[in-house]
Each structure stands twice: as structure tokens, then as C-alpha cells.
C-alpha positions in Angstrom: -19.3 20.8 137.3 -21.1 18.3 135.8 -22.1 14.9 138.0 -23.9 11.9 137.6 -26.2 10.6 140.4 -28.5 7.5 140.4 -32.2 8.7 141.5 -35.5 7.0 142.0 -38.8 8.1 140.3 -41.5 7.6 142.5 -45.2 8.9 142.9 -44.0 11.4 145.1 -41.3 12.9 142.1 -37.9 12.5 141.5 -35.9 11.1 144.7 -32.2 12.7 144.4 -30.1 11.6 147.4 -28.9 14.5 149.9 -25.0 13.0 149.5 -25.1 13.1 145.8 -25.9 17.1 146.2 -23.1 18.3 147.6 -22.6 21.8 148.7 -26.0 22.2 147.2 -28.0 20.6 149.6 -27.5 23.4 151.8 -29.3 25.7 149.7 -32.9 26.0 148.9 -33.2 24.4 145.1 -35.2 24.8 142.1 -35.5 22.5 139.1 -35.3 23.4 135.9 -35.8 21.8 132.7 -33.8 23.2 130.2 -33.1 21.0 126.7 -34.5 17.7 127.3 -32.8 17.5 130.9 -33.8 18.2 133.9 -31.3 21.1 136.0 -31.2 21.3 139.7 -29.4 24.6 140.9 -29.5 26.9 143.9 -32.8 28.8 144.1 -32.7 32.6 142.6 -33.2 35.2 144.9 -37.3 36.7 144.8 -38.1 40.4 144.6 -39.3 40.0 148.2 -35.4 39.1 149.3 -34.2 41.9 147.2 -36.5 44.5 148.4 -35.2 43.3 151.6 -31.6 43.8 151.1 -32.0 47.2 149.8 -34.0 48.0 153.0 -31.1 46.6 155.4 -28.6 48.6 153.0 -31.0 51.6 152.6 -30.8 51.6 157.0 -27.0 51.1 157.2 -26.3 54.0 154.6 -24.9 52.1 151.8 -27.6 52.5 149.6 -29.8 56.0 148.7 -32.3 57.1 146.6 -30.7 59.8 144.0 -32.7 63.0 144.0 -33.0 63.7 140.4 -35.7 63.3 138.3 -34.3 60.2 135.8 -34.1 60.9 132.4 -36.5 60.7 129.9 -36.6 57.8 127.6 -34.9 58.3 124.1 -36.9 56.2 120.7 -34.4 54.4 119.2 -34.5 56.8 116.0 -33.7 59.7 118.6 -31.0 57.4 119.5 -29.8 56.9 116.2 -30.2 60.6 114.9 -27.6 61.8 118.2 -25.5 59.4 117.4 -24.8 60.3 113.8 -24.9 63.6 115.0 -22.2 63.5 117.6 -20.2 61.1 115.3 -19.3 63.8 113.1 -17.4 65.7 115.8 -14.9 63.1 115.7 -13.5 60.2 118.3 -13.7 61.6 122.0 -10.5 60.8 123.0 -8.8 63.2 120.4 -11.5 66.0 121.4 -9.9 65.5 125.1 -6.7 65.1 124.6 -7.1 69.0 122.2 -8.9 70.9 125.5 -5.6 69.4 127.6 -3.7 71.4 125.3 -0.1 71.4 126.7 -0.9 69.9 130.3 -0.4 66.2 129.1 
């Protein structure tokens, strides 16, 4: 939604009035300039709100910590070399659908 507003440049900034924001102006705000024009949108949330939402979900237990170790990270040759490796088996789908045998 793209709209037009009439603003005032002062000493004190750019004046955009609180009508001409809409459902915005109940948000906090952050301006952006992006391509030769300026963009006002809703703030983005910090790492300080996130961390807090995890905690509150963390608390209610919707949120946990898995206990496994995570898994190494792979080099992008590694990558490469299991994927032409694996490819050779043939497409997945044809692998499961031969171990259902005749319980499809």
C-alpha cells in the first residue's frame, strides 16, 4: 500500500503527520532509506525482544532446548562429493516406494 502524504522538513527532521500514518502510528517506526526514497515501516523486533520471547515460551513449555550435540558443519566440496555420491542410488521416491514392496 503505497500513499502519499504532504510533510514539513524542519530543523528538527522530517515532520509526517500522525493521521497520514494510519495503523502505523500505533507502532514504534524506523526509517529507512532504500533507493533514493525514504521508507517508514514498523520497527523490527531486536535480539533483546527475541531472547525474551523464547524465555516466556521456554517457561510455558512451548519451546526446549534439543539435547543432542548439533551436527558438524559440512565444506561445500563435502557437500558436493555426498551429493554425487548419493545421486547415483537413484531418485528417493522409487527407493521407498521398492522397501514398501506389496503394502502400497
Amino acid at each position: 500500500m503505497d500513499t502519499t502524504v504532504t510533510v514539513q522538513i524542519t530543523r528538527k527532521g522530517l515532520l509526517i503527520p500522525r493521521e497520514a500514518l494510519g495503523d502505523l502510528g500505533a507502532e514504534e517506526l524506523e526509517a529507512v532509506r532504500k533507493e533514493g526514497t525514504i521508507v517508514i515501516r514498523p520497527k523490527s523486533a531486536t535480539a533483546d525482544e527475541r531472547t525474551q520471547v523464547r524465555q516466556v515460551l521456554r517457561a510455558a513449555g512451548m519451546l526446549y532446548e534439543p539435547e543432542w550435540e548439533p551436527p558438524t558443519p559440512v565444506s561445500p566440496e563435502e557437500r558436493t562429493r555426498l551429493a554425487q555420491k548419493l545421486g547415483q542410488a537413484g531418485p528417493l521416491s522409487e527407493a521407498i516406494i521398492a522397501d514398501r514392496g506389496d503394502r502400497a
